[in-house]
N, C-alpha and C positions, 0 to 999 in steps of 0.2 A: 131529432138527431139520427144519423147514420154511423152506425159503428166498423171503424177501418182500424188496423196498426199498422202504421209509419214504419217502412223500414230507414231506420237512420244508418244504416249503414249506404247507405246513398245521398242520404240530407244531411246540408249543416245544418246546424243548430246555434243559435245566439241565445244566452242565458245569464239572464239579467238581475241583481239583487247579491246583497250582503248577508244574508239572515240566517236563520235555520234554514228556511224554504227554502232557500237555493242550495242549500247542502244537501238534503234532501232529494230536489228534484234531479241535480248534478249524482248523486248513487241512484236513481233510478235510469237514469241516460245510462248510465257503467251499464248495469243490468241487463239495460235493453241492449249493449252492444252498440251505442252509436259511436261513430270515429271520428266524424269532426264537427268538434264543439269547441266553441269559445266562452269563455264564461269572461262578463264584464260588471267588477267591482272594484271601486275606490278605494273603498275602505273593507276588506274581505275577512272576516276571521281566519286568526289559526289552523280550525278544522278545513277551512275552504280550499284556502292556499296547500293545505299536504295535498287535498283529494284534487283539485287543480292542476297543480304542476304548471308546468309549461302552455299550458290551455291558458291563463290566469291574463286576463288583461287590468292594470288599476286603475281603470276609467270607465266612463258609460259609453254605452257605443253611440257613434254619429251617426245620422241619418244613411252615410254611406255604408258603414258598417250594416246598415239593415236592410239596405238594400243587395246586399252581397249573400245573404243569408237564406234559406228554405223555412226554417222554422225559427220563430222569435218565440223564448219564453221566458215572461216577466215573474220573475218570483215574490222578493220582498226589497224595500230600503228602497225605493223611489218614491218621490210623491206624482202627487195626479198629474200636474202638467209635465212632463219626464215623461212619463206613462205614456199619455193622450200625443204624444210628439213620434214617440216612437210609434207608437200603435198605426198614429197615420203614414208614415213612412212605411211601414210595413203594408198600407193598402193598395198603395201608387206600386211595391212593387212586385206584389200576388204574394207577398209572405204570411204563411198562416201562424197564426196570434195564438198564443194561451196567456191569459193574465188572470195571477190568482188571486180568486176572492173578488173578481170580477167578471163574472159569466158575459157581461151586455159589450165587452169588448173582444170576447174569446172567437176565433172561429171553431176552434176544437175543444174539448174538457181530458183532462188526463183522470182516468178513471182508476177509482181504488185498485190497486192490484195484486195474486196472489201467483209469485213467481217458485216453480219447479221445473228447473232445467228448460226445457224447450217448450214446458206448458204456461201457458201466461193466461191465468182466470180474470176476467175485469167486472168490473161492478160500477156503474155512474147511474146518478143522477139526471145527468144533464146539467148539471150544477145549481141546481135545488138544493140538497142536502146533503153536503159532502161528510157529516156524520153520519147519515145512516150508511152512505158506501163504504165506509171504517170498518161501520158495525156488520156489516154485509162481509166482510171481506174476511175477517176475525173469524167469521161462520166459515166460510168458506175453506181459509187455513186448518180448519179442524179437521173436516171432510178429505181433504188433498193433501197428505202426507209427502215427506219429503223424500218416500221410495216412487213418487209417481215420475220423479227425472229420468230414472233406469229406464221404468215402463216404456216412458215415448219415445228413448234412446231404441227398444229391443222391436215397439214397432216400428217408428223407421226403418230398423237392418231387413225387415220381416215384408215392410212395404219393398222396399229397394228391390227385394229377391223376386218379389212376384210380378213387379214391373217387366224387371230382366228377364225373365221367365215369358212374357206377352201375354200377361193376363191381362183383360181391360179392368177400369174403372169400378165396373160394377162388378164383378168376382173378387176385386181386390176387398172392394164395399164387405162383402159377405164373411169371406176372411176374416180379417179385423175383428168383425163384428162376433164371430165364434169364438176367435182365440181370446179378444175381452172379455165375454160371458164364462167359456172355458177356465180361464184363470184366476175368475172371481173378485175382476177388481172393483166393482161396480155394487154395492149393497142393492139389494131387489126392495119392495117395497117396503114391507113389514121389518127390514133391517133398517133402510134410511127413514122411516118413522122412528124408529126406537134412538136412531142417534140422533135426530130434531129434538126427542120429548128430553133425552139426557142434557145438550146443550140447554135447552128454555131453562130445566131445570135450574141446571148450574147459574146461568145470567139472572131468575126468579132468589134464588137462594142471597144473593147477594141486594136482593133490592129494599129492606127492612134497614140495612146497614145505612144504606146509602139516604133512604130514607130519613133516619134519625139524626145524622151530619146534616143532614139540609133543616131540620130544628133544631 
């Protein structure tokens, strides 16, 4: 696997399925900021239809349909042939494929993800174990506080100014890299130990419970 993020603010998007997981992956599109997306369902929940809107087609998409589109993703509430129809439409016409819970027809995987502001932490698999990228990510949200949006809001202004200023790349490099240490946002060694051994802890404290529900 090679790790890219899609700017959908240049891609459509065709997304496919009635279920949670199309609810779901349709708030994670929001997130990410994509602008055109069609979401196609027959039969769509309530929740769909508000977060939808006017995006909301009540049908599956036609072959032309997927051919008109950059990004196909198949969520839930198709079966296999539906699936396998579109997936091949989608290869006649270079559109890249995500179908969940089906890695061997994906061309990309959407990775677990922990969103603050303009920082977007990912976690995959490759679509091996889409629970442990959950549990990766859970980790992850502990660590990444939701003052880290500010953060990369104030570097930005900070980047911007040294640009404009004609600093190259590498001073800009160095910069950053002081005012980060400077400002202590970063736990050094023996702090990001101590917050690993608190989480194990916590996730260890709970494992006797869970334990004795499974007898």
């Amino acid at each position: 696997m090679f790790p890219i993020n899609l700017n959908l603010q240049r891609l459509s998007v065709a997304l496919v399925g009635s279920g949670p997981m199309t609810e779901r992956r349709l708030e994670l599109l929001d997130e990410g900021r994509a602008e055109d997306v069609t979401v196609y369902a027959p039969t769509p929940s309530e929740a769909l239809v508000r977060r939808a809107g006017p995006r909301l087609r009540r049908r599956w998409p036609t072959e032309a349909d997927v051919a008109r589109t950059r990004v196909l993703m198949i969520a839930d509430g198709l079966g296999s042939t539906l699936t396998e129809i579109l997936v091949a439409a989608a290869r006649v016409g270079g559109t890249l494929v995500n179908v969940e819970d089906r890695p061997e027809l994906c061309d990309f995987h959407s990775p677990a993800t922990v969103r603050r502001g303009d920082l977007l932490l990912t976690v995959s698999t490759g679509g091996r174990s889409p629970a442990l990228a959950r549990r990766l990510r859970h980790f992850l949200a502990e660590l990444f506080g939701s003052e880290w949006a500010a953060r990369v809001d104030r570097l930005g202004e900070l980047r911007a100014g040294w640009r404009e200023d004609g600093l190259d790349r590498a001073t800009v490099l160095q910069r950053t890299e002081r005012w980060v240490e400077r400002e202590g946002f970063l736990p050094d060694r023996a702090e990001a130990a101590a917050i690993i051994a608190g989480l194990t802890a916590s996730g260890s404290a709970n494992a006797p419970q869970t334990q004795q529900r499974r007898g």
